[in-house]
C-alpha positions in Angstrom: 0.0 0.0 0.0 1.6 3.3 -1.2 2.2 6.1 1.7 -0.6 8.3 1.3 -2.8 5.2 1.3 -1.3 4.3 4.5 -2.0 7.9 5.8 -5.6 8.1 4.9 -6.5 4.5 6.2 -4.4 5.4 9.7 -6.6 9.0 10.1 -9.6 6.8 9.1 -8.8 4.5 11.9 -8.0 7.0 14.8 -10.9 9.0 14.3 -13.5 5.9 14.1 -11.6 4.5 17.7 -12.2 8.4 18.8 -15.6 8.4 18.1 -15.8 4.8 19.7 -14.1 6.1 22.7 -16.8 9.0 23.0 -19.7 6.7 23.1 -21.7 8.0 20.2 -19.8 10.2 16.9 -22.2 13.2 18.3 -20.4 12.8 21.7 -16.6 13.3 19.9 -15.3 16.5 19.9 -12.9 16.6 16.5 -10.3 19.4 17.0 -8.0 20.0 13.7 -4.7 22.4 13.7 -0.8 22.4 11.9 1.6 24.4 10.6 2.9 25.2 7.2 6.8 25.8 7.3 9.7 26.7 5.3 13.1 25.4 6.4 16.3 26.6 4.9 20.0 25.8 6.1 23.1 26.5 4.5 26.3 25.2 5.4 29.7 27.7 6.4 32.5 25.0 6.4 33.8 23.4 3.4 35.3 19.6 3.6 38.7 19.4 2.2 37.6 16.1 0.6 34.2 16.9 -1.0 34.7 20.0 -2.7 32.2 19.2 -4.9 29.7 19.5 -1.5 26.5 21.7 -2.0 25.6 24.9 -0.5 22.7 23.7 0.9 22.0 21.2 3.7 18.6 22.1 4.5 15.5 23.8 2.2 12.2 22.1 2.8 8.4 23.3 2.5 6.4 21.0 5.3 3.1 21.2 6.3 1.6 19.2 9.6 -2.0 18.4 10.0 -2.8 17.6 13.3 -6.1 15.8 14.0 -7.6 15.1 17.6 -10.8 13.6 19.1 -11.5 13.4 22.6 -15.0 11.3 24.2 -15.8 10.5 27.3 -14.1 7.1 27.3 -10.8 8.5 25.6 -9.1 9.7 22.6 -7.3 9.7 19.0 -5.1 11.7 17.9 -2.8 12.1 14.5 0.0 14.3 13.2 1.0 14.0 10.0 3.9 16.0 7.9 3.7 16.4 4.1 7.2 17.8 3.2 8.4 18.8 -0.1 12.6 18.4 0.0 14.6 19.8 -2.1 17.7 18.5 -1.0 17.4 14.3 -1.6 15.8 13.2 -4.4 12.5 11.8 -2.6 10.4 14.8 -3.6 7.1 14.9 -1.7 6.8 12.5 0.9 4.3 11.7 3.9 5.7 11.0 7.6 3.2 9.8 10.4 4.6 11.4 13.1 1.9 10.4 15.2 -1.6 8.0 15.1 -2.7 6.6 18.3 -5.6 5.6 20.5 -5.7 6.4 24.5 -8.4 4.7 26.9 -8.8 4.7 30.8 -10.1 1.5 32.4 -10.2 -0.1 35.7 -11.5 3.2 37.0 -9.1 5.6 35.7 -6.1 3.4 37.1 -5.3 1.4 34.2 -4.2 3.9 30.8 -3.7 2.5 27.5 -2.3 4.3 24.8 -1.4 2.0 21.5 -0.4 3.4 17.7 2.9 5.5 16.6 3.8 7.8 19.0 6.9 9.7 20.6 8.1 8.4 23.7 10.6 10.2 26.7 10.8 9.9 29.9 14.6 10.5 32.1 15.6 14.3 33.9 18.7 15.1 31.4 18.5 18.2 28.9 19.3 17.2 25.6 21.2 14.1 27.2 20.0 10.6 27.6 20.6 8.0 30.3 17.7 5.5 31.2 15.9 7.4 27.6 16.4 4.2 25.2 13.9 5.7 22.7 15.1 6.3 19.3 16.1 9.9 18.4 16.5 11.8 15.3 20.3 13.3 15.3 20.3 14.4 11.7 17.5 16.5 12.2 19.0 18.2 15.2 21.5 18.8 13.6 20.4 20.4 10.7 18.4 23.1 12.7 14.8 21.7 12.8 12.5 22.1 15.4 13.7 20.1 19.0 10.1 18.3 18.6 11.8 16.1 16.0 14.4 14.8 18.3 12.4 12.6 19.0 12.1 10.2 16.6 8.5 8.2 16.5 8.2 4.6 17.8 5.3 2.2 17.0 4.1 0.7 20.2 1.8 -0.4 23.2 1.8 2.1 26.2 0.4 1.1 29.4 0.2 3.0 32.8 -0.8 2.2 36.0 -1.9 4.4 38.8 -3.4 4.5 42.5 -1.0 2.8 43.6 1.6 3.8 46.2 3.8 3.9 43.0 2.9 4.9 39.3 4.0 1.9 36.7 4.7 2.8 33.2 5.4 -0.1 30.5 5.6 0.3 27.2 6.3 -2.5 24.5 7.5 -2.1 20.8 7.2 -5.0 18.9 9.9 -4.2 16.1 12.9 -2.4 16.8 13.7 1.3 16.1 16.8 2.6 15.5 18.2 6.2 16.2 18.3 8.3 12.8 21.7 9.4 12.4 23.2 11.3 9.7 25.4 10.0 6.7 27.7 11.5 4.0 25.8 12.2 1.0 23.6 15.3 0.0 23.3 16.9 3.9 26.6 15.9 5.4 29.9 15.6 4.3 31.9 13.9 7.1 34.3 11.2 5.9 33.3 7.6 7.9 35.9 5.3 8.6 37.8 3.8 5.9 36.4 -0.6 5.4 33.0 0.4 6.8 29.9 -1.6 5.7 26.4 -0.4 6.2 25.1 -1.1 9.4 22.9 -4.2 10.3 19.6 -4.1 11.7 18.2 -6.5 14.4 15.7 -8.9 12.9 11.9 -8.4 12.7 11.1 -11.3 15.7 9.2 -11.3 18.8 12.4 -12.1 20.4 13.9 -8.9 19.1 11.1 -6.6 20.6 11.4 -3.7 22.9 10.6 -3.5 26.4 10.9 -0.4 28.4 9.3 0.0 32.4 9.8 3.0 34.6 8.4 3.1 38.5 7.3 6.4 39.7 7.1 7.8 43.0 7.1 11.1 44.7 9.4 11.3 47.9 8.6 14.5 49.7 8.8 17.5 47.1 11.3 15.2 44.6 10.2 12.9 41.7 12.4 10.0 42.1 11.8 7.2 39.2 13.6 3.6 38.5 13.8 2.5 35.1 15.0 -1.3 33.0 15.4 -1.5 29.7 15.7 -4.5 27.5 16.5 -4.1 23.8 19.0 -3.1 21.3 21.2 -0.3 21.7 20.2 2.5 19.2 23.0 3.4 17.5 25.7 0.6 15.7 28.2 0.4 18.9 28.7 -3.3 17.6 31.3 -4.6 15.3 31.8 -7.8 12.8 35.4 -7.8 11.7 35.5 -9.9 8.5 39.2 -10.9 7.2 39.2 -9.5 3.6 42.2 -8.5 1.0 43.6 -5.9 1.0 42.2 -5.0 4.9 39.8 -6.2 7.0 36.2 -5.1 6.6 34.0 -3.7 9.5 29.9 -4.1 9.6 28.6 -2.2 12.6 25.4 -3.5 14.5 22.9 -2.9 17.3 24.3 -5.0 20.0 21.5 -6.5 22.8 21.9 -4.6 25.9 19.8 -4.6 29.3 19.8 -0.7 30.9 19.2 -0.4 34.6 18.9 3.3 35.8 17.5 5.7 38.9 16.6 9.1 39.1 15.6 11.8 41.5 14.8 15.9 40.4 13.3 18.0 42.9 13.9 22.1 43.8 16.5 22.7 46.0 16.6 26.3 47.2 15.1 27.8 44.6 17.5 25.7 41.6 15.8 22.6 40.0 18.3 20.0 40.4 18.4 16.4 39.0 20.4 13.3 39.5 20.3 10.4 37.2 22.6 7.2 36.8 22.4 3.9 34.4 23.9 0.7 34.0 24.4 -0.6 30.7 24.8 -4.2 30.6 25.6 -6.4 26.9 23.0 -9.4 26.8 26.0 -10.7 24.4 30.0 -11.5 23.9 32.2 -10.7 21.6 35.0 -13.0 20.2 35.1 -15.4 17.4 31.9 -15.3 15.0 31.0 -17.6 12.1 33.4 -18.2 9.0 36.4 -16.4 10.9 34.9 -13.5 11.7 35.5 -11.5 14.8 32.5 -9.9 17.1 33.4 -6.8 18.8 30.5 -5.6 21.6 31.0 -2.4 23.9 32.0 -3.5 27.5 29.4 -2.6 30.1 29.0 1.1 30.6 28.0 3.0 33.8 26.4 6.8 33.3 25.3 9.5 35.2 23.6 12.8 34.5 24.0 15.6 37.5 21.9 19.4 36.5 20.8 22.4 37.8 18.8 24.8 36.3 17.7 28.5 37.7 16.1 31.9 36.7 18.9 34.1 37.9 16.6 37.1 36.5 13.5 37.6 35.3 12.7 35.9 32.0 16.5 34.9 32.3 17.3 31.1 32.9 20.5 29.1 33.0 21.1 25.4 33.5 24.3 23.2 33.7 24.8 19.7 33.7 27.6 17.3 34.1 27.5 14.2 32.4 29.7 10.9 33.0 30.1 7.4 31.7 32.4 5.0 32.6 33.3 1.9 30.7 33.4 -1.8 33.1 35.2 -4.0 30.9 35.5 -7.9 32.3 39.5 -7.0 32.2 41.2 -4.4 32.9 40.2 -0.7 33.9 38.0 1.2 32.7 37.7 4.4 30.6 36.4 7.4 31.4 34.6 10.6 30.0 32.6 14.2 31.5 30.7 15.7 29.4 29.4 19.1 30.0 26.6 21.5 29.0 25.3 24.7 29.5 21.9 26.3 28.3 21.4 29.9 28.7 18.0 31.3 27.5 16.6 35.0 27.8 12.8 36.0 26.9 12.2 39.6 26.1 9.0 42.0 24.6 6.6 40.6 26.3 7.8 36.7 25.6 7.5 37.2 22.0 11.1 37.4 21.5 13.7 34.2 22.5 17.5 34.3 23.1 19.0 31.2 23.7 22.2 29.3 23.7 23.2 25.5 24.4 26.4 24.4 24.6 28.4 20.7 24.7 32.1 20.3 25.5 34.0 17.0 26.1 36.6 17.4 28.7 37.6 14.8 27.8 37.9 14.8 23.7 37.8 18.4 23.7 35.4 18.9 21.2 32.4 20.8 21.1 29.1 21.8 20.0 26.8 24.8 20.1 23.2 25.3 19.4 22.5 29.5 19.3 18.9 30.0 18.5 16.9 33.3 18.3 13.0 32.6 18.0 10.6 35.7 17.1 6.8 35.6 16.9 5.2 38.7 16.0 1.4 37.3 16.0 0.3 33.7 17.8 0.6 32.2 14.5 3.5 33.4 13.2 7.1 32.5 14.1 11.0 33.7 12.9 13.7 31.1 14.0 17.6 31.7 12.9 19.9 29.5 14.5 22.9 27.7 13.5 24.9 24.4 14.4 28.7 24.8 15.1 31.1 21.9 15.7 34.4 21.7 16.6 38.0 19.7 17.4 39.8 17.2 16.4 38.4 13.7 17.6 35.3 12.9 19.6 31.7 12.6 18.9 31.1 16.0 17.2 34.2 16.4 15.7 33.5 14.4 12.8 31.1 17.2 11.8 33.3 20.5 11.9 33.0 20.1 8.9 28.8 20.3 8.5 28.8 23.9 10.4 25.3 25.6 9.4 23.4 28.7 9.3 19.4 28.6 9.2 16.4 30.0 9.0 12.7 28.8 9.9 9.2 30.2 9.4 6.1 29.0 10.1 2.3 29.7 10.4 0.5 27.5 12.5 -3.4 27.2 12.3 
């Protein structure tokens, strides 16, 4: 069935569940809204190897229909993008970003929410411990809105309450990836030399997703425990296959079981939060099949530690301090502090955004920043011009010094 097919039958579907939910169609109440938006980006660094590199990273038309019914018994609700790109050679395409169906049962103490949907949960800014839901890096980094970090998953959500603890379990039945950029018409960084395309798990039930978080409030903090069991998101794996002239290299999503904690509360005035993980591989590496060689990641502890405060009015700041620390079964351990900063000032009347976000590795050195400056004149209209800047030598954004951009958003939203 071709994508627009898909679209209509999925809207079809969520608003007959809506109107299911409300008891009778006359008892839905069928809310519609979007956005049309224009997205430009241009990038200000040249790579030394493709010279041949467009200007252009970014320059997209999108519009988002929004679609949302509400009952007595529950709800529906849809988002879908229609984006014209001018950059890859897809043309006009149709993304569900959203189209799912939410109930209360049990008397209001059971919730189930079930379709595509974007999924978070963890205390970290822009950083991710006990968050094993896929995200969409090549969109961040190419200037779009932050909602699209947050890459859609298709799954079962349920939620318990009235308990002395809130339970949260959500199950995706095929796995979901991150989205991460690759050389080509957007980015020109250079991957390592004898790298395959990545491999994907397999489309079984013992390959689904299972992700549970327990909530409680202790006093005035939110403390929460967490387990994953999965995949991890991005190709940390390796299969090392003897070849002439060099070895070859096929990266994959090694199994992995997350255990994590975390507590965010106010503390004086400052919102603070604490957060740590364990990451444990459900596999080994060492000899594979037909003399290949399976590298997995050693087990990885990591911790998130942030503070954020209006030192002024309309004038905010936040830091955080981020750590992992590698457990290998030999050996000692590696590790690496990661830092951010976000600094944000509102102004004329909160029409008018100033805002900064900044990585640095202490321990790679390299950086990131994120300025963004955000005007609306009217409720419906909004400016954005931001940019993307990377920087040093190795690390995980120095790979991209070379994809520096400029751009520019604007959108009307109905």
């Amino acid at each position: 069935m071709s994508t627009p097919l898909r679209t209509a039958g999925l809207l079809a579907a969520g608003l007959m569940v809506a109107s299911f939910a409300a008891g009778s169609p006359a008892a839905a109440e069928v809310q519609i809204g979007g956005f049309v938006e224009g997205a430009w980006g241009a990038r200000t660094a040249r790579s030394p190897v493709h010279v041949d590199q467009r200007d252009w990273m970014l320059s997209e038309i999108r519009a988002q229909l929004q679609l949302s019914s509400y009952g007595d018994r529950g709800e529906a609700f849809a988002r879908v993008d229609i984006v014209e790109d001018e950059i890859t050679d897809d043309g006009t395409h149709v993304e569900v970003r959203e189209g799912w169906a939410r109930f209360t049962t049990f008397g209001d103490h059971l919730e189930v929410k079930a379709g595509r949907q974007a999924l978070t949960w963890g205390t970290g800014d822009l950083v991710f411990v006990n968050d094993l839901f896929p995200k969409d890096w090549e969109s961040f980094f190419l200037g779009r809105e932050d909602q699209y970090l947050k890459a859609p998953s298709d799954a079962v959500r349920l939620g318990l309450f009235g308990l002395p603890f809130n339970v949260d379990f959500v199950y995706t039945p095929q796995f979901t990836g991150d989205r991460l950029p690759n050389p080509g018409p957007r980015f020109s960084f250079v991957p390592p030399a004898n790298t395959l395309p990545p491999t994907t798990p397999e489309e079984t039930f013992d390959n689904s997703e299972v992700a549970l978080r327990v909530s409680r409030w202790l006093g005035s903090w939110a403390s929460n425990l967490y387990w994953y069991h999965g995949f991890a998101k991005t190709p940390t794996g390796v299969i090392q296959t003897p070849a002439t002239p060099s070895d070859t290299f096929r990266p994959f999503h090694p199994a992995l079981d997350v255990y994590g904690a975390s507590l965010r509360g106010d503390v004086a005035g400052t919102i603070t939060w604490i957060e740590g993980g364990w990451t444990v591989g459900a596999e080994d590496g060492g000899p594979g099949a037909n003399g290949t060689t399976v590298i997995v990641p050693p087990d990885l502890a990591s911790w998130i530690v942030g503070v954020e405060r209006q030192l002024f009015p309309d004038f905010t700041t936040g830091v955080q301090w981020f750590g992992t620390r590698t457990l290998p079964d030999e050996g000692d351990g590696e590790t690496s502090h990661l830092g951010t900063i976000r600094i944000e000032k509102m102004a004329r009347g909160q029409t008018l955004r100033l805002s900064l976000f900044a990585f640095y590795s202490f321990t790679d050195e390299d950086s990131y920043l994120r300025p963004l400056v955000t005007y609306k004149p009217a409720d419906e209209l909004e400016l954005a011009l931001g940019a993307n800047v990377f920087g040093g030598d190795e690390g995980r954004f120095a790979p991209f010094d070379v994809d520096d951009n400029l751009y520019t958003r604007i959108r009307w939203s109905f």
